[in-house]
C-alpha positions as semicolon CSV with decimal commas, in nm:
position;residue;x (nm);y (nm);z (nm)
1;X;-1,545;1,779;1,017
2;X;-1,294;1,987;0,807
3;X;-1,416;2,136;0,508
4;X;-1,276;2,253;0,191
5;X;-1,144;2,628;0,220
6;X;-1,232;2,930;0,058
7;X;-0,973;3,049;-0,176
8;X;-0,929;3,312;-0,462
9;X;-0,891;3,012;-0,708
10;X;-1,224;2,830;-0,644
11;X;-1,387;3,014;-0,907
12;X;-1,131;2,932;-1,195
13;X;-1,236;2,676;-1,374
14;X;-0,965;2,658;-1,634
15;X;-0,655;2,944;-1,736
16;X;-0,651;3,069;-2,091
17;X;-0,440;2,932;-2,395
18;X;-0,123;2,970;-2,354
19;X;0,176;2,950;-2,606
20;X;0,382;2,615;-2,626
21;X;0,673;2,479;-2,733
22;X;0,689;2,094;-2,756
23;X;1,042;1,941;-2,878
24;X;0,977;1,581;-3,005
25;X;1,289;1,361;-3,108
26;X;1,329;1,307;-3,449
27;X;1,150;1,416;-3,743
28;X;0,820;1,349;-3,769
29;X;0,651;1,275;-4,117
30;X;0,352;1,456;-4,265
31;X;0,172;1,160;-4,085
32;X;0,237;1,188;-3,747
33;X;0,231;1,576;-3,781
34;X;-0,118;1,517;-3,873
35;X;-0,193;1,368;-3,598
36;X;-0,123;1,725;-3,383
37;X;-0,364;1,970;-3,640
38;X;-0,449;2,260;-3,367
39;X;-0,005;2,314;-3,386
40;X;0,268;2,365;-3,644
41;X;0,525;2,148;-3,685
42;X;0,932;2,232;-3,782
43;X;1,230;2,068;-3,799
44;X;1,520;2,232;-3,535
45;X;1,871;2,041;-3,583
46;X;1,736;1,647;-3,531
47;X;1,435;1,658;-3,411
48;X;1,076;1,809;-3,401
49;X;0,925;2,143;-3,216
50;X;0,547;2,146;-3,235
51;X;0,396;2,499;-3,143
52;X;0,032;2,604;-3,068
53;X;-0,156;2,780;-2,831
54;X;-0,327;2,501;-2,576
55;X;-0,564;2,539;-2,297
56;X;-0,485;2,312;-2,002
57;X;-0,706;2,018;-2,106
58;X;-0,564;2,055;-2,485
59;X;-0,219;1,971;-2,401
60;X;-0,283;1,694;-2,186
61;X;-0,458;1,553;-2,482
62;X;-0,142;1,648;-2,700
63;X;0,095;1,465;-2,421
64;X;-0,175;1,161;-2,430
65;X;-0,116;1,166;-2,819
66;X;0,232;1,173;-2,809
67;X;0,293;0,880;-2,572
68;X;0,028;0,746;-2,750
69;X;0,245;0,691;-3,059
70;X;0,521;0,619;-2,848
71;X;0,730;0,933;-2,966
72;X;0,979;1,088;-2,758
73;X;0,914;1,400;-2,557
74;X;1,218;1,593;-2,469
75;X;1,107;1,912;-2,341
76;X;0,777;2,143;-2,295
77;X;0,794;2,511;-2,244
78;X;0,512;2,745;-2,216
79;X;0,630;3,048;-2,411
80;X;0,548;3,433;-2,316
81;X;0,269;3,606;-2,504
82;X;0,394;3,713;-2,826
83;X;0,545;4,081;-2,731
84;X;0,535;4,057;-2,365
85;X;0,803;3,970;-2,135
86;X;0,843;3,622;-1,990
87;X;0,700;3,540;-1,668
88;X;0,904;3,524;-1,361
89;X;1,069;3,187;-1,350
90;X;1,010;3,087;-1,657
91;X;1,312;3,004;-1,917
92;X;1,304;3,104;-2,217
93;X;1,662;3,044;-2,309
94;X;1,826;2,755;-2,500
């Protein structure tokens, strides 16, 4: 019988918030911005960024409300903490 190993991430239930950007297409009316109140909303060229600090389970329910109203996701990035460098790996480049 093979059993479940030991490891250093058994104890971690869940990691901290973490800065997002989400890019929507389009603009999105006071309406549907409502329906995302823990992040602000802005216009970039044509279409919508939505930014917030999530925790793991809160942006799966932001990706559930999103396809949800049948928007458009084009891209999420997890941004670095405000003042510190970017992790290694991640872009944080246009």
């Amino acid at each position: 019988m093979r059993g479940h190993p030991a490891g250093g991430h058994d104890a971690v239930m869940e990691p901290e918030p973490a800065l997002y950007a989400i890019r929507i297409k389009g603009h999105l009316g006071a309406t549907l911005v409502s329906a995302f109140p823990a992040l602000d909303a802005r216009p970039d060229g044509v279409h919508t960024v939505l930014t917030g600090r999530l925790d793991r389970s809160a942006l799966h329910g932001v990706l559930a409300e999103i396809e949800a109203l049948s928007l458009d996701l084009l891209e999420i990035r997890r941004l670095p903490p405000a003042g510190g460098p970017a992790s290694p790996g991640e872009d944080t480049a246009r």
